[in-house]
N, C-alpha and C positions, 0 to 999 in steps of 0.2 A: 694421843699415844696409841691410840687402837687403831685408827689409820695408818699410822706408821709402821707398826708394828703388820699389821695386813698386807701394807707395800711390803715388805721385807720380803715376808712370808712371797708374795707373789715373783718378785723376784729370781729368790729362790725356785722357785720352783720352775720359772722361765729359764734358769740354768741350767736347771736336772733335763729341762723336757726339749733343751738344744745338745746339750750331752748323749740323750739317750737316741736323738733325732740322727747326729751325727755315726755313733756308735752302729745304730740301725740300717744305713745305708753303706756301711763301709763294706764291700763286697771284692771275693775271692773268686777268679777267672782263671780255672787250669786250662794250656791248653796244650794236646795232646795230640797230636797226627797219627794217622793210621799210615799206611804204604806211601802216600799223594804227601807225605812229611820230605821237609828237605833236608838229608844230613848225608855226608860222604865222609871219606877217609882220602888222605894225602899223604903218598910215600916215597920217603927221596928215595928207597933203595929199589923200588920199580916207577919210575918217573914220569911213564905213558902212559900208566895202569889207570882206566877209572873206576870207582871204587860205590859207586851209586846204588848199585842192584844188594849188596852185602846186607846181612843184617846183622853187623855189628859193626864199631867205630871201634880204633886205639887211635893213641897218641903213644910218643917216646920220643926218647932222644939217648943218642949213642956216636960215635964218633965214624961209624958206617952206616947208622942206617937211624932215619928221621923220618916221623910220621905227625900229623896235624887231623883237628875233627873241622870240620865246617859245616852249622847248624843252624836253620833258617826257619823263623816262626811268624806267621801271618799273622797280625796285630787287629786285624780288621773287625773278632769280635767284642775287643775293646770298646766299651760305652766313651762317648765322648762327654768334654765337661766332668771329668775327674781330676785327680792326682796321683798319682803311682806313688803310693806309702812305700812298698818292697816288691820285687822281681827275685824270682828265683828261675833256676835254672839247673834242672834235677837231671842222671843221667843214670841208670840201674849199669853199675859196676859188677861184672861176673866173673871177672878171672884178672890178675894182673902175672906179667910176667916180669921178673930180674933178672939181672944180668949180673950184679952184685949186691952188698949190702947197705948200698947207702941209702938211704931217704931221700923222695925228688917230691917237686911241686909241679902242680897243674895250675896254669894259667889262663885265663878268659880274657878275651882283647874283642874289639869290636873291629867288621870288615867295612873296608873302604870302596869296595866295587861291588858290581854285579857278578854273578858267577851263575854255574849248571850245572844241576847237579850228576845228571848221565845215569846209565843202565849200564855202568861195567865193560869192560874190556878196556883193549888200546888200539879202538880200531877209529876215535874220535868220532863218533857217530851217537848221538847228536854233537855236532861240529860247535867244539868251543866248550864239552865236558869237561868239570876241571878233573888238572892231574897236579901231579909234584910241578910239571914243568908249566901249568898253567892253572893257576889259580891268585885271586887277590890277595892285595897284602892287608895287613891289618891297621889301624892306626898309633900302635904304639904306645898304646896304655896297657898296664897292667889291672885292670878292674878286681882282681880277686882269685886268690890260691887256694887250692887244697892239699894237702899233704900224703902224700902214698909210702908205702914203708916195706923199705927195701929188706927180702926174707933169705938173703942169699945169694951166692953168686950159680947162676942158672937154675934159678930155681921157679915154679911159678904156685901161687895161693888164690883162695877161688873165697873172696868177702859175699858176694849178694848182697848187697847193699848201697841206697842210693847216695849216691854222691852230688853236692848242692854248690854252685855256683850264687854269689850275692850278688845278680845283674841290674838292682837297679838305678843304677847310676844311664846307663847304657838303655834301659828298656824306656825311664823316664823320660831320654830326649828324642827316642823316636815316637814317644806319644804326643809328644811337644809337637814333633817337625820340627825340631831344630836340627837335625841331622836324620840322614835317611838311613832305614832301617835293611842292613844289608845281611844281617846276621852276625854270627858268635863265630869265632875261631879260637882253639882251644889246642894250647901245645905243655908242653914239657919242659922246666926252668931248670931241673935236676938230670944227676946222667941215668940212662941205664933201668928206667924201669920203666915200662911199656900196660898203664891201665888200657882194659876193654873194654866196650861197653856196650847195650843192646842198642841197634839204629830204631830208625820208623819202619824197618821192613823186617822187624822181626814178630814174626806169627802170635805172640801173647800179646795182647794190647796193655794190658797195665806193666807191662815193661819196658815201654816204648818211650824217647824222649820225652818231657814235657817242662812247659812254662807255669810258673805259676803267680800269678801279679795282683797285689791288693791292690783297691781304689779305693777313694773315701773321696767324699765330697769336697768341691772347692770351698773356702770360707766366704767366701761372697754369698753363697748358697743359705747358706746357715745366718749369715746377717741378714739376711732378706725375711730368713724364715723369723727371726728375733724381732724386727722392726714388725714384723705384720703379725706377731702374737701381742707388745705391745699395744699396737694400734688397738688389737680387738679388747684387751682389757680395759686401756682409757675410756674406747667407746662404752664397754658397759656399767664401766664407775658411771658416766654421764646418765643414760640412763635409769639409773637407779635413784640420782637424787632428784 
């Protein structure tokens, strides 16, 4: 019985010491661009315009005048041999404008091409900047909404505060490689209210876009590490007797 009762105990505690092993390596990766960050602004109501050099993003939707974000993050200091637990996708919110009183939603889709993101104007230089009239489409999912809340008709309210995207659906399979990683586009599902937001080229850095992705170990990892904590206690059961 007091063998038994030993294994138990052993066990046990080969559970806590893969719990705590696991728990231990699960690691939080913001990533955060400074100017050399890719994000621009897209607007139907100036449709040559590029918008790269700005430091701030909106989006909106209105029945004259339509704008989109397009936001691209280098994945590259991602450890390999993880799992993406969660992706977020934070945006420091400064001022939103209405046009009336409805409430709209903000939408995250994933992009299907390559794009550039340009230094501003409409003079297409670097050639292939996106604008309204040229920029990729997205693939047609709706990954996840935010809710903005409409204060008025022409009115506009100034929150400060980050607003969070749940990308990891999207972040997951470009860590995969099952799909390449082209970036976020981020529109407007409601009418009439126009969020702003700070880009990469805005002069405070902890205002500036950023990702932010848990990883935790594959379980193969962790069974490997279980099997060869086993192994080291059988061996020193043997030894002992």
């Amino acid at each position: 019985m007091t063998g038994f009762v030993c294994f138990k105990r052993t066990v046990a505690l080969l559970v806590a010491t893969l719990i705590m092993a696991g728990s231990a390596r699960a690691e939080m990766i913001t990533i955060q661009p400074g100017a050399e960050g890719k994000d621009t602004t897209a607007t139907k109501g100036n449709p040559t315009r590029n918008w790269g050099d700005w430091d701030g993003l909106e989006m909106g939707l209105d029945p004259d005048y339509e704008e989109e974000i397009f936001i691209q993050f280098d994945l590259s200091a991602l450890p390999p041999g993880m799992i993406v637990a969660s992706a977020e996708l934070s945006l420091f919110n400064f001022r939103v404008y209405t046009v009336s009183g409805t409430d709209a939603s903000g939408t995250v889709h994933g992009i299907t091409g390559s794009w550039i993101e340009g230094n501003g104007g409409d003079d297409d230089d670097p050639p292939g900047e996106l604008t309204w009239n040229h920029r990729p489409a997205d693939d047609g999912g709706a990954y996840y909404s935010v809710s903005f809340v409409g204060e008025g008709e022409y009115s506009a309210y100034y929150p400060d505060v980050w607003v969070t995207w749940d990308v990891t659906e999207l972040v997951d399979e470009w860590y995969k490689v099952t799909s390449t990683n082209y970036g976020f586009v981020l529109k407007m599902t409601g009418d009439r209210i126009f969020p702003r937001f700070r880009s990469s080229d805005y002069g405070t850095a902890e205002y500036r876009p950023k990702l932010e992705v848990t990883l935790i170990p594959e379980p193969s990892a962790l069974v490997l590490l279980g099997i060869g904590a086993v192994g080291l206690i059988a061996l020193g059961r043997r030894r002992r007797k």
